[in-house]
Structure formats: structure tokens, C-alpha cells
C-alpha positions as semicolon CSV with decimal commas, in nm:
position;residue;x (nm);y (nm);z (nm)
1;X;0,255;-0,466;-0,420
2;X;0,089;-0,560;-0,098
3;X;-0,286;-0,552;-0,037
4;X;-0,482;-0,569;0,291
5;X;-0,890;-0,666;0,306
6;X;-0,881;-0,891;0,038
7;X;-1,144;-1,142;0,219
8;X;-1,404;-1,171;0,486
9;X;-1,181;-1,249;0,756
10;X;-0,928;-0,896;0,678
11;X;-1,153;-0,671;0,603
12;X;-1,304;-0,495;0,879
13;X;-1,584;-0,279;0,714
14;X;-1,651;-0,057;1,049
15;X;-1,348;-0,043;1,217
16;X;-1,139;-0,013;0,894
17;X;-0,855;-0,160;1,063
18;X;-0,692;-0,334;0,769
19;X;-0,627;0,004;0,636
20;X;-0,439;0,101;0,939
21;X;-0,251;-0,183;0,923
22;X;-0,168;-0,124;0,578
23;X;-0,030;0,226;0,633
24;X;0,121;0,100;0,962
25;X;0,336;-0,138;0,680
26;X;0,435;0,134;0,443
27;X;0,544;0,340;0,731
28;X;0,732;0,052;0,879
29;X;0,894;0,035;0,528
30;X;1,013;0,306;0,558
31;X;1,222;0,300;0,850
32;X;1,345;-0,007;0,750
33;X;1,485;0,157;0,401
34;X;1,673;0,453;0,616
35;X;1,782;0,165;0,838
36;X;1,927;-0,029;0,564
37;X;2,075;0,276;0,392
38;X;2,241;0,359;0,681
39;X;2,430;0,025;0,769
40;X;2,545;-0,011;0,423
41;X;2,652;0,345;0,306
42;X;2,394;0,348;0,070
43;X;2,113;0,568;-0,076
44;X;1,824;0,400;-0,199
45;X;1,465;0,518;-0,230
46;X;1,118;0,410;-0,248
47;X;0,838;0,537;-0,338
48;X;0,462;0,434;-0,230
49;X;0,121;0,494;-0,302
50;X;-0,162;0,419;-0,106
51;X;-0,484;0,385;-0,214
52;X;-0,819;0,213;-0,127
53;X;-1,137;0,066;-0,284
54;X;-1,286;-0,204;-0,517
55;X;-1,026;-0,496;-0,676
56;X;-1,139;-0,778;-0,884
57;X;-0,911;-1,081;-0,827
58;X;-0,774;-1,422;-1,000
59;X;-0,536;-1,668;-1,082
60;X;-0,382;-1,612;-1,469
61;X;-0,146;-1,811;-1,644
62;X;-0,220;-2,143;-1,779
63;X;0,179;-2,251;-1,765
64;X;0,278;-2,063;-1,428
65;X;-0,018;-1,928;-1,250
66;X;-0,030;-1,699;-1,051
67;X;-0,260;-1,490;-0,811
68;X;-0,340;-1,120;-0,909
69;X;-0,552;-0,824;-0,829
70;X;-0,701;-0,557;-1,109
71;X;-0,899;-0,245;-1,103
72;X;-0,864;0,146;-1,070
73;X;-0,794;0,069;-0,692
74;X;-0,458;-0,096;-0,811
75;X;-0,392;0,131;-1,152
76;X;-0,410;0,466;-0,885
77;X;-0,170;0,320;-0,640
78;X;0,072;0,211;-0,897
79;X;0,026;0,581;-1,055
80;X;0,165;0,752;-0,716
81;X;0,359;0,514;-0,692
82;X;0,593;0,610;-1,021
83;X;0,496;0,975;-1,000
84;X;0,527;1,041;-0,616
85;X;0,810;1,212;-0,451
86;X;1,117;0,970;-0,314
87;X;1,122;0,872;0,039
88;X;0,731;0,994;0,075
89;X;0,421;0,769;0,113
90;X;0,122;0,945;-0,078
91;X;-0,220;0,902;0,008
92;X;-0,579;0,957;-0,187
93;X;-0,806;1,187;0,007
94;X;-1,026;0,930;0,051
95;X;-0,765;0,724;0,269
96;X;-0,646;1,034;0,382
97;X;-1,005;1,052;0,554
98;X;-0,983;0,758;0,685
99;X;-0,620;0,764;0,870
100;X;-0,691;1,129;0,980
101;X;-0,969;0,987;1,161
102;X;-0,750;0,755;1,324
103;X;-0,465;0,994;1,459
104;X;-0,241;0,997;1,179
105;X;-0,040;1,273;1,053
């Protein structure tokens, strides 16, 4: 899981960059998956889901704590995630909006 605008000094609010940054990663993923599947005659895939919105946040675990984020933001993302198509990076319209808006396909 990776996460972009978590505090005040990510999260652009106008400019919504942190979201193109964060689909700038996926894609970058991406490329680096065919890349390794290529050098080592093999044929994994990956799916991802992008999504955007409201997290609550925390550190859990009284033994070995750890940082986390919860919410419907997450829960949706993870969704696409195991019900998207291999090798595809899915979107919510709202992002969709958003990257449109920018220039991307």
C-alpha cells in the first residue's frame, strides 16, 4: 500500500499534485514489473487500485507497533485492487476527474 497527502506538507489541496504523483508511482510500477519480467523470463502481474479521499490514521500494536491508515478511502482501493484486471491500474471516477484534468489518459 502506498499513500500520498497524508499531512500538511503533501497534500496540496489546489493543485492536487500529490495525486499526480501518486498515479505517476503506479504507472512507474508498472514499467518496472514488464522490465523485471522481461530480464528474468518471467510473468508476473500486479494489480492496482487507485483511489482518493478521507483516511483516519494511527499507530496499533502494543508489542510491535506499527503505523496504519483506515477508512472507505483504503477498503475501495484494496477492493480494485483484488478484483481489477492484471497488468491494469483502475481508477474511481472521482480520481479519474482529477487526472483527466491533468492530461492523463
Amino acid at each position: 500500500m502506498a499513500a500520498s497527502g497524508l499531512n500538511a506538507s503533501t497534500y496540496d489541496r489546489e493543485g492536487r499534485s500529490h495525486i499526480a504523483a501518486l498515479a505517476d508511482y503506479a504507472m512507474h510500477l508498472m514499467e518496472q514489473m514488464k522490465y523485471i519480467n522481461e530480464h528474468s523470463f518471467n510473468n508476473f502481474q500486479m494489480k492496482i487500485g487507485l483511489n482518493m479521499g478521507p483516511v483516519v490514521a494511527g499507530v496499533i500494536g502494543a508489542r510491535k507497533p506499527q503505523y496504519d491508515i483506515w477508512g472507505n478511502t483504503v477498503n475501495v482501493s484494496s477492493r480494485m485492487d483484488s478484483t481489477g484486471v492484471p497488468d491494469r491500474i483502475q481508477v474511481t471516477t472521482d480520481l479519474y476527474q482529477v487526472l483527466a484534468a491533468k492530461g492523463y489518459a
